[in-house]
C-alpha positions as CSV (number, residue, x, y, z in Angstrom):
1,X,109.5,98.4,125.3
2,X,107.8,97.6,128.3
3,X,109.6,100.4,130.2
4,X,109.0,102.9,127.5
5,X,104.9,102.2,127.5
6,X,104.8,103.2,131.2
7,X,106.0,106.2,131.2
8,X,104.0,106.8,128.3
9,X,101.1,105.6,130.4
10,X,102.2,107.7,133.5
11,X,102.6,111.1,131.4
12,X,98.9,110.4,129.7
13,X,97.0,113.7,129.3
14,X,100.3,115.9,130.4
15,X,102.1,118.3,128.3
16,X,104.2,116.2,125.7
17,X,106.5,117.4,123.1
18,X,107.6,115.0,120.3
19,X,111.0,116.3,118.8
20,X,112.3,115.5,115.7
21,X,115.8,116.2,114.3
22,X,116.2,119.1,112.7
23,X,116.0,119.1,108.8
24,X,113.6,116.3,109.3
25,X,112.8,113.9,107.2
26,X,110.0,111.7,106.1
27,X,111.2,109.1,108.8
28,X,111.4,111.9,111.1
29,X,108.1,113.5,110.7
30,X,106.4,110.0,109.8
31,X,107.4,108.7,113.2
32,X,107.3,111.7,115.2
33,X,103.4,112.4,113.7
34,X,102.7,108.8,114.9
35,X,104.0,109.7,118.6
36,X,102.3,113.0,118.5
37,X,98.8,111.5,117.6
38,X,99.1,108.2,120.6
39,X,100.0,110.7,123.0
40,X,98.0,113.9,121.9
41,X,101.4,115.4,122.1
42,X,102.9,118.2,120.2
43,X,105.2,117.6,116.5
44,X,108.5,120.1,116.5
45,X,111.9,120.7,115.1
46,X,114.6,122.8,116.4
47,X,114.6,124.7,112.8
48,X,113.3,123.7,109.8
49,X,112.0,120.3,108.0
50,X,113.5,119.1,105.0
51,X,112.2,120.5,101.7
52,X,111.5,116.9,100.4
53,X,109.3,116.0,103.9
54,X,106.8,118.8,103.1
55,X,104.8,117.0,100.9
56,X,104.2,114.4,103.8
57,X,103.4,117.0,105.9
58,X,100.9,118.3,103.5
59,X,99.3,115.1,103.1
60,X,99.1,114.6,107.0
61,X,97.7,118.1,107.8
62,X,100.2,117.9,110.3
63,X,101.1,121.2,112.0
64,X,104.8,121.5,112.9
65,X,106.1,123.6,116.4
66,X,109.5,125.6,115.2
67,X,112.0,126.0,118.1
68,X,110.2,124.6,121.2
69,X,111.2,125.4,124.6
70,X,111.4,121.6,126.5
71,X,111.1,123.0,129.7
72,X,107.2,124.0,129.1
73,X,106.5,120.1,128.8
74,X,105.9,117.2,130.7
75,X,107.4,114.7,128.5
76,X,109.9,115.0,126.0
77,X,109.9,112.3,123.0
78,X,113.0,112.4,120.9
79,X,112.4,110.3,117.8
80,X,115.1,109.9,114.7
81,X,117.9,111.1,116.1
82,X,121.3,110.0,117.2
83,X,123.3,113.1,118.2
84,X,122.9,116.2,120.4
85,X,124.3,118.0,117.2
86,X,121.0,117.2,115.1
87,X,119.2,119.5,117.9
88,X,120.6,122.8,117.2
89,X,119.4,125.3,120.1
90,X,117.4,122.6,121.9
91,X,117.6,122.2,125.6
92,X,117.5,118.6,127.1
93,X,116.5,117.9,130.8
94,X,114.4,114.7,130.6
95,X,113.9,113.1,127.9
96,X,112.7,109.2,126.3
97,X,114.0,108.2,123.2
98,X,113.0,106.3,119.6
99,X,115.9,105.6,117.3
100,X,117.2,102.9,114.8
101,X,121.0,104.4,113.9
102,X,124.1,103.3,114.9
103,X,126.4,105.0,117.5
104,X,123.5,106.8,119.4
105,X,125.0,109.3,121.7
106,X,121.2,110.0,123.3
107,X,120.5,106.8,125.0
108,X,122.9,106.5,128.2
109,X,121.1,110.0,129.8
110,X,117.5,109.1,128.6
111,X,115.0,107.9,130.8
112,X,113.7,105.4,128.5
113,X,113.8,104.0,124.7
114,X,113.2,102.0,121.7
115,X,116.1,101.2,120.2
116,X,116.8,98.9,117.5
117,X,119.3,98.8,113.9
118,X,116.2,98.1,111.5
119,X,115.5,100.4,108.5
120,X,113.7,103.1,110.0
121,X,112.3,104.6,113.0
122,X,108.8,104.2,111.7
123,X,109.2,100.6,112.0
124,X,110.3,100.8,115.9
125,X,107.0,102.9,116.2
126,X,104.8,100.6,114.6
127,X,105.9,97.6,117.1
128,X,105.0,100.5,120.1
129,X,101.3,100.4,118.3
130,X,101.0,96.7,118.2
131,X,102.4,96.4,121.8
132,X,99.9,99.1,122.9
133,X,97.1,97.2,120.8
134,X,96.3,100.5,119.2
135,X,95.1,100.9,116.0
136,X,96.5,102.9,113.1
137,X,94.3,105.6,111.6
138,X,94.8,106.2,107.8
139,X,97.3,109.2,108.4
140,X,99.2,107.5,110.8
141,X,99.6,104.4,108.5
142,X,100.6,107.1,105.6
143,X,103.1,109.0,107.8
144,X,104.8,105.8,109.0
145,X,104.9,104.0,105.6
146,X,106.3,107.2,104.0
147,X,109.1,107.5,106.2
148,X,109.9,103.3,105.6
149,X,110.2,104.0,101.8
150,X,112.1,107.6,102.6
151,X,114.6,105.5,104.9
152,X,115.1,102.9,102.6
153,X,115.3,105.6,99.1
154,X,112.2,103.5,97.9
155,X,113.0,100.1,98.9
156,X,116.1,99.5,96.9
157,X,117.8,99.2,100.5
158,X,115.1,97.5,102.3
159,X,114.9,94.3,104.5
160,X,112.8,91.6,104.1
161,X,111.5,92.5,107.6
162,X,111.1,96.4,106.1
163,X,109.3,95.6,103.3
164,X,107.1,92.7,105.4
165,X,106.2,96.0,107.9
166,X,105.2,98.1,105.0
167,X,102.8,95.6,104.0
168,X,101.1,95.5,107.5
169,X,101.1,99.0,107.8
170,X,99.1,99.4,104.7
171,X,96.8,96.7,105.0
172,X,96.0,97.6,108.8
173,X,96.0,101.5,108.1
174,X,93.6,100.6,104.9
175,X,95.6,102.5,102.6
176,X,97.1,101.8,99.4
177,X,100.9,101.6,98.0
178,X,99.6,104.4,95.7
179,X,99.0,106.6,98.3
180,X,102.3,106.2,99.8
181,X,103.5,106.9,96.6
182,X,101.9,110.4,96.3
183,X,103.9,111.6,99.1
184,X,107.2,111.4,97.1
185,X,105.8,113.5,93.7
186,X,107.4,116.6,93.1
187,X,104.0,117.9,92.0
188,X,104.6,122.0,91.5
189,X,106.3,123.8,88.8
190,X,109.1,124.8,90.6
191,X,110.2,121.4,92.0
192,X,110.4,120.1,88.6
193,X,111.7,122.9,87.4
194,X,114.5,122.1,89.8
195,X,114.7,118.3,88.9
196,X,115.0,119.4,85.2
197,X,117.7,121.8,85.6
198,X,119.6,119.8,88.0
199,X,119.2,116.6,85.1
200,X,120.9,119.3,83.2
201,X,123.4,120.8,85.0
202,X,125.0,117.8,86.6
203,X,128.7,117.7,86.1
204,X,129.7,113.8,85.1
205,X,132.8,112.6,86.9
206,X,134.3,109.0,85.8
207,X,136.7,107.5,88.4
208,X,138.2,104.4,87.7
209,X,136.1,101.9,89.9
210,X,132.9,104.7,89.9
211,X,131.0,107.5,88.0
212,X,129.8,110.4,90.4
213,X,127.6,113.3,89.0
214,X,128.0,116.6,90.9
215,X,125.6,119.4,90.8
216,X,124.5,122.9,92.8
217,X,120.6,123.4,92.4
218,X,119.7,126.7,93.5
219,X,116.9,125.5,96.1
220,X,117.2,123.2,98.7
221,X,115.9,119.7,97.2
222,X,118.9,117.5,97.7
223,X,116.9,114.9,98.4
224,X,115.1,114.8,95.2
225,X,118.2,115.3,92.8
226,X,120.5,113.1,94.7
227,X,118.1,110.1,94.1
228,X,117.4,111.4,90.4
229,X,121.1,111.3,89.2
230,X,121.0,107.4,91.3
231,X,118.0,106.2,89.1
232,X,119.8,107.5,85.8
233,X,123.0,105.0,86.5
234,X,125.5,107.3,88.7
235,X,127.3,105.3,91.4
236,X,127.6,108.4,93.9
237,X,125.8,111.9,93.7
238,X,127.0,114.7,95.5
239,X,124.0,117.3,95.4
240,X,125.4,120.8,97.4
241,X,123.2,124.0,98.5
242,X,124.3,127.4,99.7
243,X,122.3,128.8,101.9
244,X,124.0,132.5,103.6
245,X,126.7,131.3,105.1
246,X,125.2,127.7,105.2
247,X,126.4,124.8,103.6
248,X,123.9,122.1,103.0
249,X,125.5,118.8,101.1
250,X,124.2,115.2,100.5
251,X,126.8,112.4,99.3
252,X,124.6,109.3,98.7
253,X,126.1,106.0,97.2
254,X,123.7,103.6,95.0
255,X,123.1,100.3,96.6
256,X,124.1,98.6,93.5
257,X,127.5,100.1,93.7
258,X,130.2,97.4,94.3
259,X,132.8,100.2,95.7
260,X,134.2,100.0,99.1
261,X,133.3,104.2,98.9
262,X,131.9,104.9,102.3
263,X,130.2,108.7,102.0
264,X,129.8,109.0,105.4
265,X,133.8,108.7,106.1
266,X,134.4,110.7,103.1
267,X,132.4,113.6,103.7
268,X,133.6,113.2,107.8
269,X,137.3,113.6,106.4
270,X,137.0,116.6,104.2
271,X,134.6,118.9,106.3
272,X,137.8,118.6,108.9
273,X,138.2,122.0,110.7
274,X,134.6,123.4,109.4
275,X,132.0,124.6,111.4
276,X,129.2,121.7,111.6
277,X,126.0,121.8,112.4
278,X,124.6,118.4,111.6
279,X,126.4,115.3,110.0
280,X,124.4,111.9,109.9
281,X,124.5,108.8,107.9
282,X,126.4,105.7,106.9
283,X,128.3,103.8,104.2
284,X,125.3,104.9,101.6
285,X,124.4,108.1,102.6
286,X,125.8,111.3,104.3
287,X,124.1,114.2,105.2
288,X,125.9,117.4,106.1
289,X,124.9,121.1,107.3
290,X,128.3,123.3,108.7
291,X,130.1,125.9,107.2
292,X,133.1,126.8,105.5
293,X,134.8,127.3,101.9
294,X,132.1,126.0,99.6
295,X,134.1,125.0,96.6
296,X,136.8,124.0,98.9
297,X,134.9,121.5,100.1
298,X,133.6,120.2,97.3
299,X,136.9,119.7,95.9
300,X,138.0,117.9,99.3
301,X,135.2,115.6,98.6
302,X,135.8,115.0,95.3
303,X,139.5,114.8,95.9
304,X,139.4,112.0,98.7
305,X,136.9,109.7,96.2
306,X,139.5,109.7,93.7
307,X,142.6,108.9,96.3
308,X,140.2,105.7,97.3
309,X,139.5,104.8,93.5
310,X,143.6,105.0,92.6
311,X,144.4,103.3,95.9
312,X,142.4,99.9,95.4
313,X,144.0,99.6,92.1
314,X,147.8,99.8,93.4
315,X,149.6,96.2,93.6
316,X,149.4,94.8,97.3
């Protein structure tokens, strides 16, 4: 931590980029908003933020560089990210780092980092506030408790040390839970026009150890619909969007769920020999963006669930 604050302090008032990964999420842009404000710093992706993370960006007034060029900065601040892969058409030279996931592949060639395996990356930048004995401003407080509850799909997956930080946040950003809340409503027509016809559409699959609902909305709010078909009882939902040649895909597994299902390993397994992009997650949650055979790979996926639910009830 220590390290990390002086080169902060030593880069003060030069040209700072603060880098998300790209389809960003709310821990993403709530964390990377944070780092932008302490050090006046510029907020980018490589390409695009997540649909679901727009809200929060609308709620911060935060403006968002596409497609930076690093070289025309001082400082470069990766924040939420794990993998080279998650920074399509980015550059890196010099670089300091803020993560919380396992297996990152960024820290042995950064200069510096925060790195710890708590819920979210907003967390690890909260602790950089205290340390620097710098108060939160309402926004800030809002973008880092959004991406807390994002990270932790509403607390159902939170630590007593997550949800302990979420109540500091708020109470030293003087905002309420409500608030926080907001961020998360799919508030126009259209988005619930989506939720409603993905509640509709979903395709009900009964294994023997799991229930899995399967559906393609026609807009990119995986997010959303994933955690939909979770609160109405499914044990995994696999949500899938087409976009050109793009496959975007989220295989998320409810924390409740007593399988031995990991997503992650699933989804690694069947998008063998496809073009990928950007693959992150763990046991719960997998998050994919490659291309290939669409209904292919949905049928991979699909296919390698039910070898795992027949396997654990053959005799040992």
């Amino acid at each position: 931590m220590k390290e990390f604050v002086e080169i902060l302090k030593e880069n003060k008032g030069k040209r700072v980029l603060v880098l998300c990964h790209d389809d960003a999420d709310n821990d993403a842009i709530g964390a990377g908003f944070a780092m932008a404000e302490l050090t006046k710093g510029t907020l980018a992706v490589p390409q695009k933020v997540s649909e679901h993370a727009l809200e929060l960006i609308n709620k911060l007034g935060a403006k968002v560089e596409v497609a930076p060029n690093t070289l025309d900065y001082d400082l470069v601040i990766i924040v939420d990210t794990a993998d080279i892969q998650q920074l399509p058409g980015i550059t890196l030279k010099n670089y300091i780092l803020i993560d919380h996931h396992k297996n990152n592949l960024l820290l042995e060639n950064s200069q510096g980092y925060i790195y710890k395996l708590v819920d979210s990356t907003c967390q690890l930048v909260y602790y950089l506030y205290k340390e620097m004995e710098v108060s939160l401003t309402p926004a800030v407080a809002l973008g880092l408790a959004a991406g807390i509850l994002g990270d932790t799909v509403g607390l159902t997956k939170a630590s007593n040390k997550a949800i302990i930080d979420l109540g500091n946040i708020l109470q030293d950003g003087n905002i309420g839970y409500s608030t926080v809340l907001n961020t998360f409503k799919m508030s126009s027509k259209i988005e619930r026009l989506q939720k409603l016809k993905a509640a509709t559409g979903g395709k009900v699959y009964e294994f023997s150890d799991c229930i899995l609902v399967y559906c393609q909305p026609d807009k990119n709010f995986l997010y959303y619909v994933a955690n939909m078909f979770l609160e109405l009882g499914a044990d995994l939902a696999l949500v899938g969007y087409k976009e050109g040649d793009w496959i975007h895909l989220r295989l998320v597994k409810s924390n409740q769920c007593l399988t031995s299902h990991n997503v992650y390993e699933i989804v690694k397994k069947a998008s063998e020999n496809m073009v990928v992009e950007n693959f992150w997650g763990d046991q719960y949650f997998a998050g994919f963006k490659g291309q290939g055979e669409y209904d292919f790979f949905i049928q991979r996926i699909l296919g390698e669930i039910e070898n795992i639910s027949n396997n654990k009830n053959l005799p040992n």
